[in-house]
DOVO-916860 format. One record per residue: x, y, z of N, C-alpha, C in turn; residue in three letters; residue number from 1. Coordinates in steps of 0.05 Angstrom, whole numbers, plus 5000, padded with zeros to 4 digits. Example, Ala and Ser with C-alpha at 12.3 -4.5 7.8 and 13.67 -1.06 7.14 Angstrom:
<recs>
<rec <5264 4886 5156> <5246 4910 5156> <5264 4934 5156> "ALA" 1>
<rec <5257 4955 5142> <5273 4979 5143> <5258 5001 5157> "SER" 2>
</recs>
This chain:
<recs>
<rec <7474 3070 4554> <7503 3064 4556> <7516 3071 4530> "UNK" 1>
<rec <7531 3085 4530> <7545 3099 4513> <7574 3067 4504> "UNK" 2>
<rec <7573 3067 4475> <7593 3039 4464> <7622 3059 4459> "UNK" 3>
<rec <7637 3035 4474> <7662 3041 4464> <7670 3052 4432> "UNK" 4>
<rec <7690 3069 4433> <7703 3078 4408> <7712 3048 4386> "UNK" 5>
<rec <7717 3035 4398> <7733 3010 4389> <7709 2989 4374> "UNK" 6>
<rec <7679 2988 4392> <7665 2974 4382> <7648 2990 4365> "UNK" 7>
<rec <7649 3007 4368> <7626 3028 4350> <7651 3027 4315> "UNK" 8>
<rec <7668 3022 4318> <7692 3022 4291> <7682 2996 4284> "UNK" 9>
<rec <7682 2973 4295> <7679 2950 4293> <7649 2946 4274> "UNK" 10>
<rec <7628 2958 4293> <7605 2959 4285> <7601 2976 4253> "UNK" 11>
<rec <7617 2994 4251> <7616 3011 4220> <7629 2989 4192> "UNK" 12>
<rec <7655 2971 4200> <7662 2956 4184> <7651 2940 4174> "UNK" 13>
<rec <7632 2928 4191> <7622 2899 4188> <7593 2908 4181> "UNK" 14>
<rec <7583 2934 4172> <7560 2944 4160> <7541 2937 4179> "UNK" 15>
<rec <7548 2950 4196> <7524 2945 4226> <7526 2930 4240> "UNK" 16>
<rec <7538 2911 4227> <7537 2877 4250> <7554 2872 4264> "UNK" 17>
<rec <7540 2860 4288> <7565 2851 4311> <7555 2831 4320> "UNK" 18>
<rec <7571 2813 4324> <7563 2777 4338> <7562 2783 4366> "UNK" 19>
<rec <7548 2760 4380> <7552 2764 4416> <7579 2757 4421> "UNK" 20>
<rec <7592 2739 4406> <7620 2734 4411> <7641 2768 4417> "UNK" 21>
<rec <7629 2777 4387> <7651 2797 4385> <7640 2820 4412> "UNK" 22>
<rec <7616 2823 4415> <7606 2843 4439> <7615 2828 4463> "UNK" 23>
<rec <7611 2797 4479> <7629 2801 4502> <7664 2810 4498> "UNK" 24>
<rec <7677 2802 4483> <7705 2813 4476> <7711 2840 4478> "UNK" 25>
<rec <7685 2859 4475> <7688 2891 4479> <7676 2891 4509> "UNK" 26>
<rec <7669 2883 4529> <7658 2879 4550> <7632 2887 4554> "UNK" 27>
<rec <7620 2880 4531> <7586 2879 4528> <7575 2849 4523> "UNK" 28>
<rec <7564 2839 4551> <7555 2819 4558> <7530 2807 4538> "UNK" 29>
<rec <7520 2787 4539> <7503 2782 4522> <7478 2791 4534> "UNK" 30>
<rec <7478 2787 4555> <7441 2794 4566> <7443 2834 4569> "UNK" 31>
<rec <7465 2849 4564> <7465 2869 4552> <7455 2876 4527> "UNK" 32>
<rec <7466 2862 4511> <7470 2862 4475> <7425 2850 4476> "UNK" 33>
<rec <7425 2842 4495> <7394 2825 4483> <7377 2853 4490> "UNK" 34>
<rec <7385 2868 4520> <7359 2892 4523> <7369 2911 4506> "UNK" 35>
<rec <7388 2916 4490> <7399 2942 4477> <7377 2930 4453> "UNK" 36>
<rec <7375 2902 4437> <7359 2901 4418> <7328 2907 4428> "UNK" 37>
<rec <7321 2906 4453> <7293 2906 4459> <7295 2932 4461> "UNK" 38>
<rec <7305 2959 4469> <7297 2985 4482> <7313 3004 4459> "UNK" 39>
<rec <7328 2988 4447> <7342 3005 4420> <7334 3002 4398> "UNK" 40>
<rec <7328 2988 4387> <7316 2981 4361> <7339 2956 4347> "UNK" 41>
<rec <7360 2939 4363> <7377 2932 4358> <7363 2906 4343> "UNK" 42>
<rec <7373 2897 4320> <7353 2870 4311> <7368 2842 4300> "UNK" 43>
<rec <7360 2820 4311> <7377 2802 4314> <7376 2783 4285> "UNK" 44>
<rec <7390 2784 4266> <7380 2776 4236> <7396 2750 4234> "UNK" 45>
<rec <7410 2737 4247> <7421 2710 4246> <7426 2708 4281> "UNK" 46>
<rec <7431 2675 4279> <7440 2667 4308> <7461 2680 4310> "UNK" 47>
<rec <7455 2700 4338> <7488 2707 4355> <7492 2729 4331> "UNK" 48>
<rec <7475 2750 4316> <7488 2765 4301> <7465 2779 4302> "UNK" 49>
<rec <7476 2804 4318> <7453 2828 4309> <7465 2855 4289> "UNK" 50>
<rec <7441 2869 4288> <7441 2891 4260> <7431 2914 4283> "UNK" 51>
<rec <7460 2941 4288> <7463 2953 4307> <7434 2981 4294> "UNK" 52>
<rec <7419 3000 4312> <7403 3005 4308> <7415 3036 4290> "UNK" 53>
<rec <7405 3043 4266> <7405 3057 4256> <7426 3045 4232> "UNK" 54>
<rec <7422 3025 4221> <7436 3013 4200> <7423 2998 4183> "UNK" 55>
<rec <7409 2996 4156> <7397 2983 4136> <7412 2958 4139> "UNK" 56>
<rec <7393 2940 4134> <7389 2908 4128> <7394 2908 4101> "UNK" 57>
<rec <7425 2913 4085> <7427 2910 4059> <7435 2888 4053> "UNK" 58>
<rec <7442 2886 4029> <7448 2859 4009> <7477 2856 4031> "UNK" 59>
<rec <7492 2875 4028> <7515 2867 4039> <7509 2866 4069> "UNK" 60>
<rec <7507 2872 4077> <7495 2862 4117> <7485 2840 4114> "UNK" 61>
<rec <7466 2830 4102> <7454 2811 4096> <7480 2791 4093> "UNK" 62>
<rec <7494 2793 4070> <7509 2771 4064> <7534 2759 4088> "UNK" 63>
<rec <7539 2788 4098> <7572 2794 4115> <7549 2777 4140> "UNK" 64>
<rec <7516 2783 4148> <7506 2764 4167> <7513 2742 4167> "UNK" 65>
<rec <7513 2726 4162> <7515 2689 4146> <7535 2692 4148> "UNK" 66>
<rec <7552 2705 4134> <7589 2696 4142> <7601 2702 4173> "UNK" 67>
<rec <7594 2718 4179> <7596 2721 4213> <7587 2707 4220> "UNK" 68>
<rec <7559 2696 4218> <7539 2669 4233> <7556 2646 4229> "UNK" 69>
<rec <7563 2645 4203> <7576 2610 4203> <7612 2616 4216> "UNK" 70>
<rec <7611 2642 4215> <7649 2638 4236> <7667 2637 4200> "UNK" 71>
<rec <7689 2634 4212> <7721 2633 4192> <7714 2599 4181> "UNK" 72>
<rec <7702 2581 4185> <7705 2549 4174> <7685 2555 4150> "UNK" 73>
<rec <7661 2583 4155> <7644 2581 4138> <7651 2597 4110> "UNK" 74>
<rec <7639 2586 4087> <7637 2598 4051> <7620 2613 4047> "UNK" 75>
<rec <7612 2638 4040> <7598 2646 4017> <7596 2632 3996> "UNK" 76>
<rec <7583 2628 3988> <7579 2608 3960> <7561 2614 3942> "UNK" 77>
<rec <7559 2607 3918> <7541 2608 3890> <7537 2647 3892> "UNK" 78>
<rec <7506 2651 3878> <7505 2677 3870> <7508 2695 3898> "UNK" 79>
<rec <7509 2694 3923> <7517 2706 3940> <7553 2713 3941> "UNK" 80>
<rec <7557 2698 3935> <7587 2692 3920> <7595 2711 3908> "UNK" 81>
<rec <7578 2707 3886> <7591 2717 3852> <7579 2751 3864> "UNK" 82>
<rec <7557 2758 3871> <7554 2781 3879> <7573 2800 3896> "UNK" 83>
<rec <7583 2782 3916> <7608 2797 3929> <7635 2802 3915> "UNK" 84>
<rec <7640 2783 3893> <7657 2781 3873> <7660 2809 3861> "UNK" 85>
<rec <7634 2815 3861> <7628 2839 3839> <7610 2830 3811> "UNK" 86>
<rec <7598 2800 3803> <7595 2791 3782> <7567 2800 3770> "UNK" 87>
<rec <7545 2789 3783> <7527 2793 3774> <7509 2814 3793> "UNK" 88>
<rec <7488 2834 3777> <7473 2855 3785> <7464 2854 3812> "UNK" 89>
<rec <7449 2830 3821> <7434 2830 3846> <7441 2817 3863> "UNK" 90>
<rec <7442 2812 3892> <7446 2795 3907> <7420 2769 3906> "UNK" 91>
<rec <7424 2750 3909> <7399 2735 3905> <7390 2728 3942> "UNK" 92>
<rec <7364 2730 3935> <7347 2728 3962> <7349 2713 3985> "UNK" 93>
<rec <7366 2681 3972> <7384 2655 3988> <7397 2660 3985> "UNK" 94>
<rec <7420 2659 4004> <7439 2671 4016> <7457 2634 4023> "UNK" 95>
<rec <7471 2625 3994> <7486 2589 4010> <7510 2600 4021> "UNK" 96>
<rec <7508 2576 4048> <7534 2582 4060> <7551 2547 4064> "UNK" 97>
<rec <7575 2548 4051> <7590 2525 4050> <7601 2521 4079> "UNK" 98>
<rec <7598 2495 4093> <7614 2491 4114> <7625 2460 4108> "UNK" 99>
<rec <7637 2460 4126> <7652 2436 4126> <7637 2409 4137> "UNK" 100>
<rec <7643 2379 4126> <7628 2354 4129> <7611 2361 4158> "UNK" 101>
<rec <7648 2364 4166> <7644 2353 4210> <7628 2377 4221> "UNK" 102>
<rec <7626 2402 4210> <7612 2428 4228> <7589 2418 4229> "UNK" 103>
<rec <7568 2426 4255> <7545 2423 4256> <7529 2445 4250> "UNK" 104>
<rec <7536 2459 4230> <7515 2487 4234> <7484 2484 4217> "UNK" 105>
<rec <7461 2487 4229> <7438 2492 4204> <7430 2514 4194> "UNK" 106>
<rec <7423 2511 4173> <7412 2540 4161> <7385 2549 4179> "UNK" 107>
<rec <7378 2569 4163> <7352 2582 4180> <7347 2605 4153> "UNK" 108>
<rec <7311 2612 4156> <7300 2628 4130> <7331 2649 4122> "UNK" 109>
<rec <7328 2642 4097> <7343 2662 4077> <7373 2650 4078> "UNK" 110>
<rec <7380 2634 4092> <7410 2618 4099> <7409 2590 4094> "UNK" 111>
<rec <7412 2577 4065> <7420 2552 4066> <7445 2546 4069> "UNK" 112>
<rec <7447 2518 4076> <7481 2504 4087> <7475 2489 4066> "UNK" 113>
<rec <7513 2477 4057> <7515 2463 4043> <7541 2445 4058> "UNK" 114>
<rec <7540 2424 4056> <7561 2411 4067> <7583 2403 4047> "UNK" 115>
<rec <7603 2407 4047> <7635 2402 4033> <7661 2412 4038> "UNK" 116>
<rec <7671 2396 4043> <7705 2409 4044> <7719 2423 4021> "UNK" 117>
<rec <7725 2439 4026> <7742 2466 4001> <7767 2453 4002> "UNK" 118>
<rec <7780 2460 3975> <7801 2459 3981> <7811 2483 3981> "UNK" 119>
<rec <7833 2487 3991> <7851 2518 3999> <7848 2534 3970> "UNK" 120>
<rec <7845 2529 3947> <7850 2547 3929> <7827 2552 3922> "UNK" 121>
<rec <7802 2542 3935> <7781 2553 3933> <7765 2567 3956> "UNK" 122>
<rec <7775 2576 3963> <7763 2598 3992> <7785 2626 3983> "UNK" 123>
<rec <7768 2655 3995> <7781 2664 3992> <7770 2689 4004> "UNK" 124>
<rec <7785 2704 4025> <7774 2734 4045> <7775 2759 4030> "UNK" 125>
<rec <7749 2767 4019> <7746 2797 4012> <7732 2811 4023> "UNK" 126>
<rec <7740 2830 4034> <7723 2846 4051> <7716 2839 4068> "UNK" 127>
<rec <7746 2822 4091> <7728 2809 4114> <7708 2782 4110> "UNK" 128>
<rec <7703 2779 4092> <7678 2753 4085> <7699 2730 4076> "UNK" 129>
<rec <7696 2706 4081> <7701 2685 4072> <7682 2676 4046> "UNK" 130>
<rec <7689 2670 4018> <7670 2662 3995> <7690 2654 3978> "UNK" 131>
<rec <7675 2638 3967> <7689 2609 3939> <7703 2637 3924> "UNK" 132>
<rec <7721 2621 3923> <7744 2638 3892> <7735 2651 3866> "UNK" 133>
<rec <7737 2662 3859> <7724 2668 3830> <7725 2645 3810> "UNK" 134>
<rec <7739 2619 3813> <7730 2606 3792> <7709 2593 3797> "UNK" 135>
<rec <7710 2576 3821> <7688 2556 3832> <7660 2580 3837> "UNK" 136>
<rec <7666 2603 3850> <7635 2621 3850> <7624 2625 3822> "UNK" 137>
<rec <7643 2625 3799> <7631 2627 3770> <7618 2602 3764> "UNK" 138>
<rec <7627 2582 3775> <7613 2553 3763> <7587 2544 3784> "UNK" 139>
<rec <7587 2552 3802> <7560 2542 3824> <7549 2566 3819> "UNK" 140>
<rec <7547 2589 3802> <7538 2605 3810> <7518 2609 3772> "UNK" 141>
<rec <7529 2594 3755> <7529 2589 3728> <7502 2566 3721> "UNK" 142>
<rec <7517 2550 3752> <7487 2520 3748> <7463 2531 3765> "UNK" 143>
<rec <7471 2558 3778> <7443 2565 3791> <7428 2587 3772> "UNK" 144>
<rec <7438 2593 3762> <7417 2618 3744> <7398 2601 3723> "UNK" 145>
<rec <7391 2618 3710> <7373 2608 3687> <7399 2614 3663> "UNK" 146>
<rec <7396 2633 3668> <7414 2644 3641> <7449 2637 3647> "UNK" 147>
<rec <7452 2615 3652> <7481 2605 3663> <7500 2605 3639> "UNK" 148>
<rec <7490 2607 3613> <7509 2607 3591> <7517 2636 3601> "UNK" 149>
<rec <7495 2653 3597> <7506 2674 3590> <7531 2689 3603> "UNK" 150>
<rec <7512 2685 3646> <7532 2691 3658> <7567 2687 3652> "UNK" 151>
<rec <7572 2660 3645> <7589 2652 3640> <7613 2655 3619> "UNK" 152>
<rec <7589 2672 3599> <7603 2691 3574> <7615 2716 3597> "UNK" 153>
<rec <7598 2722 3610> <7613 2758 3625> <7630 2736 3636> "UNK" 154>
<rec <7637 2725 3648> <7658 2721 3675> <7676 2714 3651> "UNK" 155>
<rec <7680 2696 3639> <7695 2690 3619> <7718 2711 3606> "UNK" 156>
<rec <7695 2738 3597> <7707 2757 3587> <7719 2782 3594> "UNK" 157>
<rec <7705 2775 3627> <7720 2802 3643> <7728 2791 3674> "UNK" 158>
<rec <7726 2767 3686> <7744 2751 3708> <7763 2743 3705> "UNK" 159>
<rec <7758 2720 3686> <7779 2701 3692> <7789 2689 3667> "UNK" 160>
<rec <7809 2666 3668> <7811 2647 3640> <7791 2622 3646> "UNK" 161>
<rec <7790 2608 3621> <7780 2585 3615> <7803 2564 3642> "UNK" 162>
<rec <7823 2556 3644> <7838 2543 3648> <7835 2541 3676> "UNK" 163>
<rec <7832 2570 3689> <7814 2567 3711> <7807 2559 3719> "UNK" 164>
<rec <7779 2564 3711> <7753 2550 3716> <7749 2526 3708> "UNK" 165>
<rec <7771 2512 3692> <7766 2484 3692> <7782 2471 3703> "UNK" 166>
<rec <7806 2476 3715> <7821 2474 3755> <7805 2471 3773> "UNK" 167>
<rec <7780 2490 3773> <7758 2486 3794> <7747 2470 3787> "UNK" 168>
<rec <7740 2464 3765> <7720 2445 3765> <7734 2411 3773> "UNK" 169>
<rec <7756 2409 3754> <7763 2385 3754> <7774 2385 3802> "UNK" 170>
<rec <7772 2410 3813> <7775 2397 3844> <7750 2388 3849> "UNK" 171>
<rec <7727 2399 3834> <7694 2394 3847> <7680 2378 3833> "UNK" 172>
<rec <7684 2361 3821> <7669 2339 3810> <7645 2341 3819> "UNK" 173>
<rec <7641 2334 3846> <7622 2332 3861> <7605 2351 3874> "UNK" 174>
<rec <7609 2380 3851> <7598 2402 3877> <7566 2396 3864> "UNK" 175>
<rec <7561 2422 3876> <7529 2430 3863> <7521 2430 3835> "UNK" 176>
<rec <7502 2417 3833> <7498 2425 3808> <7521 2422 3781> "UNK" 177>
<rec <7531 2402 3788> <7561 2381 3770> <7544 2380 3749> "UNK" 178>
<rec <7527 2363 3742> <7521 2354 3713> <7513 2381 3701> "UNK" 179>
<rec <7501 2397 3715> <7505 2427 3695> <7531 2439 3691> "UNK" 180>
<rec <7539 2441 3705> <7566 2457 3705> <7579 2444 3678> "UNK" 181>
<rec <7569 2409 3684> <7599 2400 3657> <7583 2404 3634> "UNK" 182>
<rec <7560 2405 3628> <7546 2418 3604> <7556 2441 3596> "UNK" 183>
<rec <7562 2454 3614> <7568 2492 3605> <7595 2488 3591> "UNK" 184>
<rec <7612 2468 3607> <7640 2468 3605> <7640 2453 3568> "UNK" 185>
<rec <7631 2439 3567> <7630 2428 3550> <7627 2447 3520> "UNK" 186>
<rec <7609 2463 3533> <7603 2484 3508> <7622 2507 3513> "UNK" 187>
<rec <7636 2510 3538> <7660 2524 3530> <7684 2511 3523> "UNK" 188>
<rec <7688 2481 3514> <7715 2477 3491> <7706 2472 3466> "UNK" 189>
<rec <7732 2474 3458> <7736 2465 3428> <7715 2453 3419> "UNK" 190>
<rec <7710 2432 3435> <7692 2407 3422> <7662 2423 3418> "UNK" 191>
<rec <7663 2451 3423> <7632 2456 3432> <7622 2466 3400> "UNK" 192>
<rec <7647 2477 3381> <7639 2491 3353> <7615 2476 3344> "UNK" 193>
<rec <7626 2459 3340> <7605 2435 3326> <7568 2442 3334> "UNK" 194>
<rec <7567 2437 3356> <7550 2448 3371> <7530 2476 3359> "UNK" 195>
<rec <7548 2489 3372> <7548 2524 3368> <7525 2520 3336> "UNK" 196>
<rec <7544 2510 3323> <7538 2510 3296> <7506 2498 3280> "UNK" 197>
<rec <7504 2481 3297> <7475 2463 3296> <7459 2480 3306> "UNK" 198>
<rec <7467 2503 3322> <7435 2515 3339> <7440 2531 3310> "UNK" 199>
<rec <7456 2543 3307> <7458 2559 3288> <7440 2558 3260> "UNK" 200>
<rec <7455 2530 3250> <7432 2512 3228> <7407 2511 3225> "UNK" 201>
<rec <7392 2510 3256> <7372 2506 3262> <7352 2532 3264> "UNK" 202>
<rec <7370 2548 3274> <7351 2582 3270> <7347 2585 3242> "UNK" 203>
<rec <7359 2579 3227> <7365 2586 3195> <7342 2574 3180> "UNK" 204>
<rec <7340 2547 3193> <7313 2536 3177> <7294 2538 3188> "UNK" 205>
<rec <7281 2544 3215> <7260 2552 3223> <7254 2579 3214> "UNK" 206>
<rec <7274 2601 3205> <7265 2620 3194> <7263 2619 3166> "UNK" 207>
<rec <7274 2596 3148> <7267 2600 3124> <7280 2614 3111> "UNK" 208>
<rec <7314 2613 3125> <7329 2620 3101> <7343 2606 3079> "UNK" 209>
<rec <7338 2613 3053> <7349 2593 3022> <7369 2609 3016> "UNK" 210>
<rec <7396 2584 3009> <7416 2597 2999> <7436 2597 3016> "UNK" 211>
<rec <7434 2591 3043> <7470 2590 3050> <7476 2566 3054> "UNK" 212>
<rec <7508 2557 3066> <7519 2531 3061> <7534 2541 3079> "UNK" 213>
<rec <7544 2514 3096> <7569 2511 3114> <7587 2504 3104> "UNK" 214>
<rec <7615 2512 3120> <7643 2517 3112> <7650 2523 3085> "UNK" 215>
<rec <7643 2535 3079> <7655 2554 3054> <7677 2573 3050> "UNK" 216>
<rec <7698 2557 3036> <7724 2559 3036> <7724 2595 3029> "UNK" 217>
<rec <7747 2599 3042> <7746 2630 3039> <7795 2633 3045> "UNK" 218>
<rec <7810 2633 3023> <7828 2654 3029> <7842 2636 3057> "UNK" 219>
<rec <7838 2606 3042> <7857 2588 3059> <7838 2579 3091> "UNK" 220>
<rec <7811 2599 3098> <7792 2597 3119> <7772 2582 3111> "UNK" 221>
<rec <7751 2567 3133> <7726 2569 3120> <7712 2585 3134> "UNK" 222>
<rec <7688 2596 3125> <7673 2617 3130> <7646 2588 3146> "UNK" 223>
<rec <7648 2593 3171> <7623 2581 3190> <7600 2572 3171> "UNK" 224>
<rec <7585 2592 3161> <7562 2598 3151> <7569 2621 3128> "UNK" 225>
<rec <7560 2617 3103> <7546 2640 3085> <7537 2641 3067> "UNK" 226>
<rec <7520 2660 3062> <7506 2666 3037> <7515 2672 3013> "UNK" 227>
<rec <7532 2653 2998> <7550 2666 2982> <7542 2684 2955> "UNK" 228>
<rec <7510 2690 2950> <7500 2702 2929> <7503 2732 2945> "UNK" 229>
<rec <7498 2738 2973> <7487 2754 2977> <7514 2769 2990> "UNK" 230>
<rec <7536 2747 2992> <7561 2754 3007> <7559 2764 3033> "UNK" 231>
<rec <7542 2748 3054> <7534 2753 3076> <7553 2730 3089> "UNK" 232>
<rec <7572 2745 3106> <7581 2718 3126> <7577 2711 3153> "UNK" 233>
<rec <7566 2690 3165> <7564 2684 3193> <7590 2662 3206> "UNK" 234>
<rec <7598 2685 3233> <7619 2673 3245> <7606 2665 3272> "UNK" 235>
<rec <7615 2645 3286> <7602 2633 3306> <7625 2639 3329> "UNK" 236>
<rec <7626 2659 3350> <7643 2654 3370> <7631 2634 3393> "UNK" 237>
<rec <7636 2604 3390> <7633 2589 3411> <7652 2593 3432> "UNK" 238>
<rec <7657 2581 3451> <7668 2585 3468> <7698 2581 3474> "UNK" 239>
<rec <7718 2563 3452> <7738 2553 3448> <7758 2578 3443> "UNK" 240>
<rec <7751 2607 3437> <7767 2628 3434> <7772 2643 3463> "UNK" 241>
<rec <7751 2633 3484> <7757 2642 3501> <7787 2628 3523> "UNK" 242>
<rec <7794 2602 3513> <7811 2585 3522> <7838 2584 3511> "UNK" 243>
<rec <7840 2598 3480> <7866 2594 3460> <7862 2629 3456> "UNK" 244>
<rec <7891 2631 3454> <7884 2664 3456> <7902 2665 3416> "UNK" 245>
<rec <7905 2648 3409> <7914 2649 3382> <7887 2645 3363> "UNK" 246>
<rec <7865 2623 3369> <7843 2618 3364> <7828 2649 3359> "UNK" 247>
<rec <7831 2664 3381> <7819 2682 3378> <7826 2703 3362> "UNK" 248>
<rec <7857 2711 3357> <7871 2724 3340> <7869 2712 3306> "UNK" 249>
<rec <7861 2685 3305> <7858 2680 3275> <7837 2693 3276> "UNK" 250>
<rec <7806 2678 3287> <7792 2694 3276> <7787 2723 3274> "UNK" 251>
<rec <7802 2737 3288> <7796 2763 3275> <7811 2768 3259> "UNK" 252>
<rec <7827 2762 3244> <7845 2763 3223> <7832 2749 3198> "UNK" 253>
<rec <7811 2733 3203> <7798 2718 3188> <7774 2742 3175> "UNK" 254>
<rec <7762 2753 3196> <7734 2769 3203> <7742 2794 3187> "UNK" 255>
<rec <7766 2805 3192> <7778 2830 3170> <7778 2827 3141> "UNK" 256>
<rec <7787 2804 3139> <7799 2799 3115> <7767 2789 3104> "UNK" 257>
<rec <7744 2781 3106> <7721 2779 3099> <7712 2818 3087> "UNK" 258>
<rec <7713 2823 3116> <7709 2857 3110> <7713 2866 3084> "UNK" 259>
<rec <7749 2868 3091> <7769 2879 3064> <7753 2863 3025> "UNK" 260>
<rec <7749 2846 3040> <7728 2829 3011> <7703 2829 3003> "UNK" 261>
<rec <7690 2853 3020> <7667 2854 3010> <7649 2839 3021> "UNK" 262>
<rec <7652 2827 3048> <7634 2810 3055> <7616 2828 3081> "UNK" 263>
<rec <7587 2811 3091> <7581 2833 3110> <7583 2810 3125> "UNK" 264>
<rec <7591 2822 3152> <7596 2806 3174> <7578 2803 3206> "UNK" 265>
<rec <7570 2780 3202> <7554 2782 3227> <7568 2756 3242> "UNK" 266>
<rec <7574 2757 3279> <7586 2745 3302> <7569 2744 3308> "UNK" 267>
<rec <7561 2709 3326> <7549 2712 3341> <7558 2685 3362> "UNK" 268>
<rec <7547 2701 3388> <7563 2683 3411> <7539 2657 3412> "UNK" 269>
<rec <7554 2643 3434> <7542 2614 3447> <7510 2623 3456> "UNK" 270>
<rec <7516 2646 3471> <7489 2653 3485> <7476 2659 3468> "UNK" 271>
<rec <7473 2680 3439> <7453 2693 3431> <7446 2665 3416> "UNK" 272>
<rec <7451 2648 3416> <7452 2621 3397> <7422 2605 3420> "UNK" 273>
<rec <7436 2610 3442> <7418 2587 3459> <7393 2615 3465> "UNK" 274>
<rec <7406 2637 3476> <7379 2642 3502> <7364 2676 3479> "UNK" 275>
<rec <7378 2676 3445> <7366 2699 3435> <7367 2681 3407> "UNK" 276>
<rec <7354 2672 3400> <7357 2651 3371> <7338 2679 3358> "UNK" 277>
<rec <7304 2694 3368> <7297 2716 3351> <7310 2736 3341> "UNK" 278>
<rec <7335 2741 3359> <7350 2764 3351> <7379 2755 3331> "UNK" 279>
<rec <7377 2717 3337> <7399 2727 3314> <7390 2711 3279> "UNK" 280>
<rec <7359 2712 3283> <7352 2709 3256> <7338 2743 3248> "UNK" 281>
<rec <7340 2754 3261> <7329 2785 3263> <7357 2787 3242> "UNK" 282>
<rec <7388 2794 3256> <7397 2804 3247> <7408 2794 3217> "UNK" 283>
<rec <7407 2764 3215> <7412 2757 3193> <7389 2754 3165> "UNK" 284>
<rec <7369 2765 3175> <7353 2774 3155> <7354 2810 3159> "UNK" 285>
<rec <7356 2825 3163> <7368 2852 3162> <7403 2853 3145> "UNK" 286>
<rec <7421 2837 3150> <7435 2832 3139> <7435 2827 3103> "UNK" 287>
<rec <7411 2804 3098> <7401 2801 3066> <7390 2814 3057> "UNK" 288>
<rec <7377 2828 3070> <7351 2859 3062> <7381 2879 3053> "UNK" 289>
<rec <7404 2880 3069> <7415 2905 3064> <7429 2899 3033> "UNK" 290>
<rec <7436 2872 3033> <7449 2862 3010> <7438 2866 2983> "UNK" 291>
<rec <7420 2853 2991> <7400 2860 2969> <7386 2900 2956> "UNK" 292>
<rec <7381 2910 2973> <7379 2933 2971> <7400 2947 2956> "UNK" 293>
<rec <7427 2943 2960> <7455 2948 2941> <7459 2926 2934> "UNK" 294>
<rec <7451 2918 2915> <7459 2901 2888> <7450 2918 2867> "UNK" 295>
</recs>
């Protein structure tokens, strides 16, 4: 049986997939749609949602599956989320789908449910798919990684604002993975320098560096960290520059004017602090070697 023009379009959009809903609506019955999977190669990868024959089972079929399965009430959520977003490299293997308190839907292999009501500014249709907004998919999607600082440095610096993502958060108190999320958050304000600064401290003496001192007045600034024999300076971008966009304009006005003075300059973020502490006592002993070498 040769498919309509109309459902064979249908079938290209939705990356192979068609629900039994959407096949009786084209006037392909379900106990049709069931022998076309048995004598065609047609394969049924969620309830009421098959993958039409000659079409890969990709990340995106995969994901657009689950959002067709759970209907328009259902979320994409966390790194299935952030992947459709565009955020991070891979699709992850669980595939969460947000529904609402009252829906009865269950998950099934590769499809967990999560139960919660959205609020409207957190849902949002791309590409046909229903999935959490870019702020709330950055923050469920931040407490599920390992590396959730980091992620949260990229989305930070190429999604969204701070102000954002802390709109989402203050609607979700209660989402997933809350007491992480407000840890992250925490180290992205103001209040987090302090912080920043202690991992910082702490790489310095496990590697056994003598000779630098905190806040060292510099030209109306203080300089984070430095070596003032060797005129090595360390600047800490915690996360508070990502929230004040003047914060961020001193210190680079700060960071020049070190330059212009002869100072050598090494930045380093929240993440290389938490999830690369070898690489940033690497660089700050490469830094003293160079100092020293020109003296």
């Amino acid at each position: 049986m040769t498919m309509q023009p109309d459902l064979l379009a249908l079938i290209t959009r939705q990356d192979g997939l068609i629900t039994t809903a959407q096949a009786v609506r084209h006037g392909l019955d379900e106990s049709l749609l069931r022998r076309r999977a048995r004598a065609q190669g047609w394969e049924r990868v969620a309830p009421r949602v098959y993958l039409a024959a000659g079409h890969r089972l990709t990340a995106r079929a995969r994901i657009r599956a689950a959002a067709l399965w759970g209907g328009e009430l259902s979320t994409i959520s966390g790194p299935a989320a952030a992947w459709w977003h565009g955020m991070p490299a891979s699709a992850p293997d669980e595939i969460a789908v947000t529904v609402p308190r009252r829906l009865g839907l269950r998950g099934f292999p590769g499809v967990r449910v999560r139960r919660r009501d959205l609020a409207a500014p957190d849902r949002v249709v791309l590409d046909g798919v229903w999935c959490t907004a870019v702020p709330l998919t950055a923050l469920e999607t931040a407490a599920a990684l390992p590396d959730g600082s980091a992620f949260l440095d990229r989305v930070l610096q190429k999604h969204i604002r701070f102000e954002q993502l802390y709109e989402a958060y203050c609607r979700n108190m209660g989402a997933y993975g809350a007491i992480r999320i407000g840890a992250l958050l925490t180290a992205a304000a103001d209040r987090a320098d302090s912080a920043a600064e202690r991992r910082l401290t702490a790489i310095l003496r496990r590697a056994g560096f003598p000779g630098w001192r905190r806040g060292v007045p510099f030209q109306g600034w203080e300089i984070d960290i430095a070596f003032p024999e060797a005129m090595v300076a360390i600047e800490v971008d915690g996360w508070a520059y990502h929230s004040d966009v003047e914060r961020f304009r001193t210190d680079r006005r700060k960071g020049n004017a070190l330059v212009r003075a002869g100072w050598r300059l090494l930045r380093f973020t929240w993440h290389d602090l938490t999830d690369r502490p070898d690489y940033v006592a690497a660089e700050v002993r490469a830094a003293l070697d160079a100092a020293r070498a020109s003296a």
